[in-house]
N, CA, C and O of each residue as an XYZ file, in Angstrom:
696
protein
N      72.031    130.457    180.178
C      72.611    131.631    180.760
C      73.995    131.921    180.175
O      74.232    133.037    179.713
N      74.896    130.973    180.179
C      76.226    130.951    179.136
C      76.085    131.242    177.872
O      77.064    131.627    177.234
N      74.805    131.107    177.265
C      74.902    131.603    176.200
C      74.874    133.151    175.781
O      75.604    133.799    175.031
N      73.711    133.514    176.581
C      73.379    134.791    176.673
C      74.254    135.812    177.018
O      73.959    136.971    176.725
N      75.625    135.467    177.788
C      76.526    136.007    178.091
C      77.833    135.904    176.976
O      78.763    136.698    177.122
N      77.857    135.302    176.308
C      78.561    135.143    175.076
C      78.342    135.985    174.383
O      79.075    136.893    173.992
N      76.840    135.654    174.070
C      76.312    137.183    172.914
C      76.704    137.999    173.853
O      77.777    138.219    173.293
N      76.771    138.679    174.851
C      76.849    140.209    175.283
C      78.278    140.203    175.239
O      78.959    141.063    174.681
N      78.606    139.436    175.706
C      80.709    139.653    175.412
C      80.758    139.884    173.987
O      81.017    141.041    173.659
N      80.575    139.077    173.108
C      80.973    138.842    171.724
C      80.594    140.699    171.062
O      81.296    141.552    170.519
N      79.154    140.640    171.479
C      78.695    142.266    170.898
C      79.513    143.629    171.176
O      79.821    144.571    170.446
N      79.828    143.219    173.098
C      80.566    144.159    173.997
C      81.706    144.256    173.130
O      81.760    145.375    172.621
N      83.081    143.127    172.608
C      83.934    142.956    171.974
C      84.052    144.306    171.158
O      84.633    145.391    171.193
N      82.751    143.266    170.068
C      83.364    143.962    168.651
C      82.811    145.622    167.833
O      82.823    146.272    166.788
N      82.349    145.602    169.325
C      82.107    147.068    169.452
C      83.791    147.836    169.574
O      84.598    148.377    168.817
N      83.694    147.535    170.782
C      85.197    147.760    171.309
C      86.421    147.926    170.321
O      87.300    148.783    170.416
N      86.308    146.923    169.335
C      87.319    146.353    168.372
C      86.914    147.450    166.746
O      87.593    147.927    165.836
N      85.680    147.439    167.058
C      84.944    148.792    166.024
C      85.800    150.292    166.823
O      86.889    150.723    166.444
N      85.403    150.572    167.373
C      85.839    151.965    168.235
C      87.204    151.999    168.017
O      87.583    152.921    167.296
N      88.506    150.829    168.681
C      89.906    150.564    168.618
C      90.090    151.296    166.700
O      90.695    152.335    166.436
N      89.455    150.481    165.768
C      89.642    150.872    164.094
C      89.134    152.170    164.165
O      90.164    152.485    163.569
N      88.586    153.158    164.304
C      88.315    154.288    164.556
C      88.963    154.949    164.764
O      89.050    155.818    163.897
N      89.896    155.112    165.971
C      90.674    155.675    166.073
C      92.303    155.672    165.873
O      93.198    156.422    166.261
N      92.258    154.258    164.940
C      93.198    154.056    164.633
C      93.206    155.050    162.793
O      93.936    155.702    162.046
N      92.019    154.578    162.914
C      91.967    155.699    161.396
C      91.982    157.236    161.539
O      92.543    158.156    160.943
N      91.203    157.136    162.488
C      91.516    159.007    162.627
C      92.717    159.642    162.803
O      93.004    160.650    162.157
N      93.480    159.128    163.653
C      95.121    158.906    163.906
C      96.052    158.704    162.531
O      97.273    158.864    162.522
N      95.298    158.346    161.443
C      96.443    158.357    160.392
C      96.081    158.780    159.030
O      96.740    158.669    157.997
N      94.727    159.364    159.245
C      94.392    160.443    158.647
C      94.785    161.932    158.461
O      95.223    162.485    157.452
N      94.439    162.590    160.044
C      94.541    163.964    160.310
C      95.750    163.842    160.784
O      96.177    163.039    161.613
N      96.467    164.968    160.020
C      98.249    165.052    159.931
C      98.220    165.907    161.846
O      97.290    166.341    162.525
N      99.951    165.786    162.133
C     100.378    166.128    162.655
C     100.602    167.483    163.209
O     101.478    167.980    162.500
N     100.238    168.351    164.146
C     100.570    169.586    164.417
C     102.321    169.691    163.672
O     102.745    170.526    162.872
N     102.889    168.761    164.169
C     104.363    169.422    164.011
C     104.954    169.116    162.704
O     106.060    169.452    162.279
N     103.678    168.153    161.912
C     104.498    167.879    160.630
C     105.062    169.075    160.294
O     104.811    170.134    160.869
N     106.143    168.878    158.986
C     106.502    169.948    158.300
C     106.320    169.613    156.867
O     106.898    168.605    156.460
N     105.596    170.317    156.035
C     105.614    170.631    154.834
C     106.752    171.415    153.894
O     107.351    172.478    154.054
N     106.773    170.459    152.899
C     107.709    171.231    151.928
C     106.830    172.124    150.638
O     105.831    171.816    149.989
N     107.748    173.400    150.624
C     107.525    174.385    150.225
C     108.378    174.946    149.225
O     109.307    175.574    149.735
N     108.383    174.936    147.820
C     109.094    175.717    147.206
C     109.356    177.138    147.405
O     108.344    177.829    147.525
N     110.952    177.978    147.492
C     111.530    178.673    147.908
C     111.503    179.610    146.718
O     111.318    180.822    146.829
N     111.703    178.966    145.557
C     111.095    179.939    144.183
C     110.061    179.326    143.610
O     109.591    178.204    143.798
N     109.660    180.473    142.650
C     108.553    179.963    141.499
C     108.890    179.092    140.520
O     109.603    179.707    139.727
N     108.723    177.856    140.138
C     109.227    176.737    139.275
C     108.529    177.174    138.041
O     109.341    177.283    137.122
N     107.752    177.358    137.818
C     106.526    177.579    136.804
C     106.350    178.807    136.661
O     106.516    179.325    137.766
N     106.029    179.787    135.675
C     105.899    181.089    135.020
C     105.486    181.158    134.102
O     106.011    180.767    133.060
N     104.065    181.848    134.257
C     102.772    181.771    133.088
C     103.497    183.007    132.077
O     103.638    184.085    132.655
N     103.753    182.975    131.285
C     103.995    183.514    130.085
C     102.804    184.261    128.992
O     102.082    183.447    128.415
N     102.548    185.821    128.662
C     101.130    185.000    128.249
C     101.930    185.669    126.826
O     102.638    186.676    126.834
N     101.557    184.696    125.465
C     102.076    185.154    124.432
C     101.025    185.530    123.542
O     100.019    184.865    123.295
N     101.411    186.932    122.963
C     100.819    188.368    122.609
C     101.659    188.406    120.952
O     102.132    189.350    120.318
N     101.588    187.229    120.713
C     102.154    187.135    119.040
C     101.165    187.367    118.145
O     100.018    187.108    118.508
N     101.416    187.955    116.661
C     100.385    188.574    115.951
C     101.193    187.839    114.625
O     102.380    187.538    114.500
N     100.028    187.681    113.690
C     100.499    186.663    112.539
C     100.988    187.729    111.137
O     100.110    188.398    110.591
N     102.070    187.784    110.769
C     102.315    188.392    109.594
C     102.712    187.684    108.567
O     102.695    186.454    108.627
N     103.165    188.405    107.373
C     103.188    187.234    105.976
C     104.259    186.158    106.221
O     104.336    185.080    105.632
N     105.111    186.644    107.226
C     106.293    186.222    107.298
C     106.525    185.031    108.603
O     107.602    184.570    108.981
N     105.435    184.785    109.018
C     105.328    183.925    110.072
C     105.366    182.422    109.876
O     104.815    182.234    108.791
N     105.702    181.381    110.333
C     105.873    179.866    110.251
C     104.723    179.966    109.737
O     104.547    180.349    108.581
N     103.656    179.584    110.654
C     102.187    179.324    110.345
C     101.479    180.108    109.148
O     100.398    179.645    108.784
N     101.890    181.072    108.591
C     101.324    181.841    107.651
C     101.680    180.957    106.327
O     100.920    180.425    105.518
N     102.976    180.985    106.386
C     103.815    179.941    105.126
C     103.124    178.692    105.574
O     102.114    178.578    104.879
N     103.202    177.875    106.279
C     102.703    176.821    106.633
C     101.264    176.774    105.708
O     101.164    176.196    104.625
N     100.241    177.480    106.363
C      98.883    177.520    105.827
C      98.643    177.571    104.068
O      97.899    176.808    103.452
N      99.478    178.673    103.467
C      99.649    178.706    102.173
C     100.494    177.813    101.417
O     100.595    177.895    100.193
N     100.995    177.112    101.996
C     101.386    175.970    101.248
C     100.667    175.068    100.876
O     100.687    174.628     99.727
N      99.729    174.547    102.025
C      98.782    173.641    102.080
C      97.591    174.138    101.028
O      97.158    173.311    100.225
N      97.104    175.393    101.037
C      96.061    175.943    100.380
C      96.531    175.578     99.049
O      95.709    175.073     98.285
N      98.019    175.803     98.564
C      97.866    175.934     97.173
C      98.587    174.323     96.962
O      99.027    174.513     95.828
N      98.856    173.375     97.181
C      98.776    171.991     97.025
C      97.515    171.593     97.342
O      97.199    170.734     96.519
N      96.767    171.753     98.001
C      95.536    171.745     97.720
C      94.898    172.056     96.432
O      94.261    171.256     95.747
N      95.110    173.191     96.187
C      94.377    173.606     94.716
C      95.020    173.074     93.889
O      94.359    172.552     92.991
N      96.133    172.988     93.824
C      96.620    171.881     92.673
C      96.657    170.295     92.519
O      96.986    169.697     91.494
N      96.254    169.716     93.740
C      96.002    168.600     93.199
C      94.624    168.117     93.163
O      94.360    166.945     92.893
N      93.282    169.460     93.571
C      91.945    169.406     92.998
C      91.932    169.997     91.887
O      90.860    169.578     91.449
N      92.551    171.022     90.693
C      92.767    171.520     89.407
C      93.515    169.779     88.791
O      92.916    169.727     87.717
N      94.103    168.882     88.819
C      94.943    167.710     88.570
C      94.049    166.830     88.823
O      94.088    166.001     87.914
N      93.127    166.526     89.709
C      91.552    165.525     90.047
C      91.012    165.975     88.778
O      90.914    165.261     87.780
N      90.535    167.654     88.892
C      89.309    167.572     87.914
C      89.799    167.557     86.210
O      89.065    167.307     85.254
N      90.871    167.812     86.187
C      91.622    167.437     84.784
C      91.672    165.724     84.287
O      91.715    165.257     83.149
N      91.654    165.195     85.308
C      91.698    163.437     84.739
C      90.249    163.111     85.023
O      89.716    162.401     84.170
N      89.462    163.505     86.104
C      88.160    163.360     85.838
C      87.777    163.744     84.166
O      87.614    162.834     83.353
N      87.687    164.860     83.868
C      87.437    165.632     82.668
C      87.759    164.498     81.391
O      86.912    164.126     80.578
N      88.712    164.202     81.417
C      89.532    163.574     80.540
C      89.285    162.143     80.456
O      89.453    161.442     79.458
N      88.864    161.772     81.615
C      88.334    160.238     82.036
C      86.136    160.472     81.317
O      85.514    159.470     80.967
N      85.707    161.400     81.297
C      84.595    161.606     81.291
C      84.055    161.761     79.930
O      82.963    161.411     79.481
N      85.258    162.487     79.245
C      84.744    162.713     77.768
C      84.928    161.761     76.884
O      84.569    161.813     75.708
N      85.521    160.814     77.448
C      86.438    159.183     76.976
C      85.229    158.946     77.084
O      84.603    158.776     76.038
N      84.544    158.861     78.333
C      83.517    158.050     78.457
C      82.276    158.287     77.727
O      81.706    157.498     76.973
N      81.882    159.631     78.088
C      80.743    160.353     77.605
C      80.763    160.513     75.365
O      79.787    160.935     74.743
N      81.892    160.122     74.787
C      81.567    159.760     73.286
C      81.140    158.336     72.800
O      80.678    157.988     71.714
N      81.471    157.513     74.086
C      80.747    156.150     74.275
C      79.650    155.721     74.373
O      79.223    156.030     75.486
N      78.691    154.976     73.624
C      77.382    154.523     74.226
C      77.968    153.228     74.644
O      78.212    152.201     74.011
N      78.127    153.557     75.879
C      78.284    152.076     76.794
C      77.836    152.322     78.188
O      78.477    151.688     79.026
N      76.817    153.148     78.675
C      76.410    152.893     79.813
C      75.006    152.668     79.889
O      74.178    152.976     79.031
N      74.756    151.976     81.237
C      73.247    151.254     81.635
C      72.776    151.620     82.811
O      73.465    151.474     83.821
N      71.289    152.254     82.864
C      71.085    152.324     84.240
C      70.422    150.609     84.805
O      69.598    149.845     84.301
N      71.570    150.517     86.523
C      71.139    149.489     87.096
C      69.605    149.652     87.900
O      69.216    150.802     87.699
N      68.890    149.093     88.506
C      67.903    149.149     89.307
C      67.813    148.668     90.190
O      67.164    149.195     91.093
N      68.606    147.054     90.415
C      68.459    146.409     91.483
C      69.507    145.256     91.366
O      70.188    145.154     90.346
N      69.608    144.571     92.194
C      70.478    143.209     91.658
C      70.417    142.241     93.155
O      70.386    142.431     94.371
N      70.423    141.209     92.269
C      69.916    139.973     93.439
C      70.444    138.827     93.387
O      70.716    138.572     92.214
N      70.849    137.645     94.382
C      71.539    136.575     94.071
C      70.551    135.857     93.533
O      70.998    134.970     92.806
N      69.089    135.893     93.616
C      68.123    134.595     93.198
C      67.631    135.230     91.290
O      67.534    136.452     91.175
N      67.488    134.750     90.576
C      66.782    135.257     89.347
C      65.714    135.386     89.498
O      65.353    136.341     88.810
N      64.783    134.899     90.117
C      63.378    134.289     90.596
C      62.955    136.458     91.020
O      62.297    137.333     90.457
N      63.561    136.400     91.903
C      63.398    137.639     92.922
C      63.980    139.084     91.706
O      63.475    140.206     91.744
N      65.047    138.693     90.778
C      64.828    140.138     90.119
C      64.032    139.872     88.838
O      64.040    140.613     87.856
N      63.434    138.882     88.942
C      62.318    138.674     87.447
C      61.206    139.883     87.927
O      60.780    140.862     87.314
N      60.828    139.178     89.813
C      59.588    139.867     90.116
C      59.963    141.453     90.115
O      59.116    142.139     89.544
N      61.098    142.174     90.659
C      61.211    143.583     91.024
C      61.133    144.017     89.563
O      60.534    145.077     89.383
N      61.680    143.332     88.361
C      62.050    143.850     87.208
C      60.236    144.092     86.501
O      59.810    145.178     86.108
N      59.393    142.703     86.502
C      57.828    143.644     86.582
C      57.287    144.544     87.181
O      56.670    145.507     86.725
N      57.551    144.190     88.491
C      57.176    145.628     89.446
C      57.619    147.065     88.677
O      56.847    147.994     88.442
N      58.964    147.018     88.366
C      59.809    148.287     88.283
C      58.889    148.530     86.441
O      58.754    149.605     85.857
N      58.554    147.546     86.094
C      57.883    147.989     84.897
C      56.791    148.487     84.744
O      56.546    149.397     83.952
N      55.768    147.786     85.709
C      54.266    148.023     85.801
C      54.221    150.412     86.129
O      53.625    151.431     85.779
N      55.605    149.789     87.205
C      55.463    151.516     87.645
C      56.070    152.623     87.293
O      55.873    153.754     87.736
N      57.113    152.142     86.163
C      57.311    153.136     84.731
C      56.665    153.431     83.910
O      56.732    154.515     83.330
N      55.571    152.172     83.570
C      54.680    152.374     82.406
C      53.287    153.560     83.083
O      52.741    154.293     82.259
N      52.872    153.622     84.470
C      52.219    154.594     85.285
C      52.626    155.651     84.975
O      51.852    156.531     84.597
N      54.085    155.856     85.065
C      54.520    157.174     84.989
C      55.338    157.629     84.054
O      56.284    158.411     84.150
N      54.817    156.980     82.987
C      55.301    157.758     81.264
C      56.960    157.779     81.055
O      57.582    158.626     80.415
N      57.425    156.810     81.651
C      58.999    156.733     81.664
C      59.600    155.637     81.006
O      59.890    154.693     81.741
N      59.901    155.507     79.606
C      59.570    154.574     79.028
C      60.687    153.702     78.782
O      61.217    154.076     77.736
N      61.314    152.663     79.291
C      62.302    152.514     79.431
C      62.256    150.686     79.422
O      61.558    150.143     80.278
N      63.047    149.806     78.395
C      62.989    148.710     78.451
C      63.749    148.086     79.667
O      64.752    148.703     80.026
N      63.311    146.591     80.570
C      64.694    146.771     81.525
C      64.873    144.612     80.768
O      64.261    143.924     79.951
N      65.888    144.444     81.572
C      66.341    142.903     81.247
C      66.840    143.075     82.267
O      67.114    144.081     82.920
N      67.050    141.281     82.508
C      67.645    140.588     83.710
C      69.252    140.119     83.496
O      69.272    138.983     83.021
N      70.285    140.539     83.660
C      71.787    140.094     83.213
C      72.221    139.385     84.267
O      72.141    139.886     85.388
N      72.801    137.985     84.068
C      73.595    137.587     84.941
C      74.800    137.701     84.395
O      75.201    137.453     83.258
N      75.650    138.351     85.921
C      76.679    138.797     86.411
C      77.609    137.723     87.128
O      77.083    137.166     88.092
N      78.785    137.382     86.837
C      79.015    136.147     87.407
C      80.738    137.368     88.294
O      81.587    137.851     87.545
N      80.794    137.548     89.733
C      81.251    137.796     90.219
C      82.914    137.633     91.154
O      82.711    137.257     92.309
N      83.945    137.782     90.929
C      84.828    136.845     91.487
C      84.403    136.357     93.026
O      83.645    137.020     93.733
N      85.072    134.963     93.476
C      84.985    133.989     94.287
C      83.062    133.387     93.916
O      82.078    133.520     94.645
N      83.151    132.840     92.731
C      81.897    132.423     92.267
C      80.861    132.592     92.430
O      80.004    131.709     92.417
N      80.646    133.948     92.655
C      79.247    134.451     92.930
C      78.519    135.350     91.986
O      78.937    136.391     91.477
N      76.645    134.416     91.750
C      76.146    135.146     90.421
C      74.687    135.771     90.905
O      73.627    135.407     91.416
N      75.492    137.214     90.291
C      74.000    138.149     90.656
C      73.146    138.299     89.256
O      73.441    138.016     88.094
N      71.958    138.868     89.857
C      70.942    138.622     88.430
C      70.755    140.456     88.769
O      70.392    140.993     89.815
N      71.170    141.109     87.409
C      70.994    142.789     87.914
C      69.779    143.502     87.322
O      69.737    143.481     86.091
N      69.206    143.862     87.684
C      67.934    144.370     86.425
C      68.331    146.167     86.160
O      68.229    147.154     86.889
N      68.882    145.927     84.542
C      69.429    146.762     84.012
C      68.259    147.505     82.834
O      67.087    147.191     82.627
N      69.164    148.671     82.149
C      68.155    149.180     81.128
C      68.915    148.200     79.770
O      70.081    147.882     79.535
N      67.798    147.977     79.175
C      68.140    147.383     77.886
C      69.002    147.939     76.996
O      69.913    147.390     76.376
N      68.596    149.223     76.980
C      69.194    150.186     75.637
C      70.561    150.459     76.572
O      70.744    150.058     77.721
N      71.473    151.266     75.735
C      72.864    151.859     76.135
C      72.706    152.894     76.016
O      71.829    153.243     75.226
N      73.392    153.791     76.664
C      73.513    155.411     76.832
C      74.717    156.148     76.900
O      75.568    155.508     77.519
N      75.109    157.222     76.512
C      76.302    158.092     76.436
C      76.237    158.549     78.221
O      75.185    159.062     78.603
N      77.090    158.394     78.991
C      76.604    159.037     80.098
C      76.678    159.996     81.001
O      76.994    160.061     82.189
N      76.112    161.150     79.711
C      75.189    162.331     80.101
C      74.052    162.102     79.976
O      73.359    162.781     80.735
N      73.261    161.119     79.050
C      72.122    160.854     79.013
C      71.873    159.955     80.000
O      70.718    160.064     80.413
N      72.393    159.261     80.442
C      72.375    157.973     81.296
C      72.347    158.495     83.070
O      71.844    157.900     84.023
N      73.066    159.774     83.043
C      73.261    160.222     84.258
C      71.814    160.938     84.495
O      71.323    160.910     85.623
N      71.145    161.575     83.422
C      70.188    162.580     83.068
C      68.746    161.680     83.503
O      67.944    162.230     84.257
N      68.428    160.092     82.923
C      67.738    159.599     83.055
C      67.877    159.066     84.679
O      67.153    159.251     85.657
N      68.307    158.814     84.616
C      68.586    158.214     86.126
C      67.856    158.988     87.359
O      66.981    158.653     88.159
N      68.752    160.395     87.111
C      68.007    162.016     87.612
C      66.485    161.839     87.741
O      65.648    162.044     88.620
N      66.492    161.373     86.489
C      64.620    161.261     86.726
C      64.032    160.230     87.614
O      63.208    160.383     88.516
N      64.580    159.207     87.211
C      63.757    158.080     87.869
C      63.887    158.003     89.781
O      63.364    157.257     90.609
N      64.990    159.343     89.908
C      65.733    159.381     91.309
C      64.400    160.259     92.027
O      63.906    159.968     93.116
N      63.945    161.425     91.113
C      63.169    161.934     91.239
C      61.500    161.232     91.234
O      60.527    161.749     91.784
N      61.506    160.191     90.612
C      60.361    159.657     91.092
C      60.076    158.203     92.104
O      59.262    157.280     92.092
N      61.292    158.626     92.982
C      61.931    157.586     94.011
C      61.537    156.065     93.348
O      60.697    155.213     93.639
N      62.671    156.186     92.225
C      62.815    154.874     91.776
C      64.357    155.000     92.194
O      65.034    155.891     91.680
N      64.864    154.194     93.040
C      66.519    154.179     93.071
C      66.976    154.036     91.928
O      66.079    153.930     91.092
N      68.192    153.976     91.445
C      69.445    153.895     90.374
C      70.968    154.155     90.411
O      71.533    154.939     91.173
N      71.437    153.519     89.645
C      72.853    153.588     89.435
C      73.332    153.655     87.910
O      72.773    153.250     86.891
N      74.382    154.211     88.070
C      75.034    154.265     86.016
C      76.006    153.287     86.339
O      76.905    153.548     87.139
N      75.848    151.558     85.476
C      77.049    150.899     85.327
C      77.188    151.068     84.004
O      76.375    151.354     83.126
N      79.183    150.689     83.982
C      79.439    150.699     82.890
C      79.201    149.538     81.557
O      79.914    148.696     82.101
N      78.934    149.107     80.758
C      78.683    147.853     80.188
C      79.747    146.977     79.169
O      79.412    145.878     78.727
């Protein structure tokens, strides 16, 4: 019987003690009839709306054309040392198309038949070899390159092709 009356006190309680937090929250929630609020007496802030129109003579106008034409001059100054870097290159037969490159020799022996069996299919006649490449911090790749050398416009030209018959490629220099 003492027990049973425990539970009903204990429940009765924390009911009670539930209801008490209730209105202790509602109470310090919902403000005061008599609070008083503060109210600015002027406008602090004033939307402005600006109705500016751009002429030759404007920051941003100069701004923009500056940039445009340093721009063009240092892509006219790119394609001048490109140019100049290209025709150096291009009276050279010193370039090779790459095909693949691998740390094992084993593995570009096999791609380097593969890559042959399926040039000789498609009338592209092209010798390749296996070069090892010995890399700084001692690392040696085996690259399967074209045998012959190329000026590279021709080298860029062939490549084109083999890109076109989704054979990947690259132009290294040799």
């Amino acid at each position: 019987m003492n027990k049973n009356r425990f539970k009903l006190l204990s429940i009765i309680l924390s009911y009670v003690f539930f209801i008490f937090v209730i209105i202790i929250s509602i109470n310090a929630v919902v403000p005061e009839k008599d609070l008083k609020v503060l109210e600015p007496k002027e406008i602090l802030v004033e939307k402005v709306n600006n109705n500016f129109s751009r002429d030759k003579n404007s920051v941003y106008e100069i701004l923009e054309k500056d940039n445009h034409e340093s721009e063009k001059r240092l892509n006219s100054e790119e394609e001048k040392l490109n140019t100049k870097i290209i025709k150096n290159e291009i009276k050279k037969d010193n370039f090779r198309i790459q095909f693949a490159s691998f740390r094992e020799k084993q593995k570009s022996l096999e791609i380097s038949s593969e890559l042959k069996e399926k040039m000789s299919k498609m009338s592209l006649g092209i010798n390749l070899i296996v070069k090892e490449v010995k890399i700084k911090g001692n690392q040696t790749f085996y690259r399967v390159i074209s045998e012959s050398k190329y000026p590279f416009g021709k080298a860029n030209n062939e490549c084109a092709k083999f890109k076109k018959n989704k054979i990947p490629c690259i132009i290294i220099k040799s």
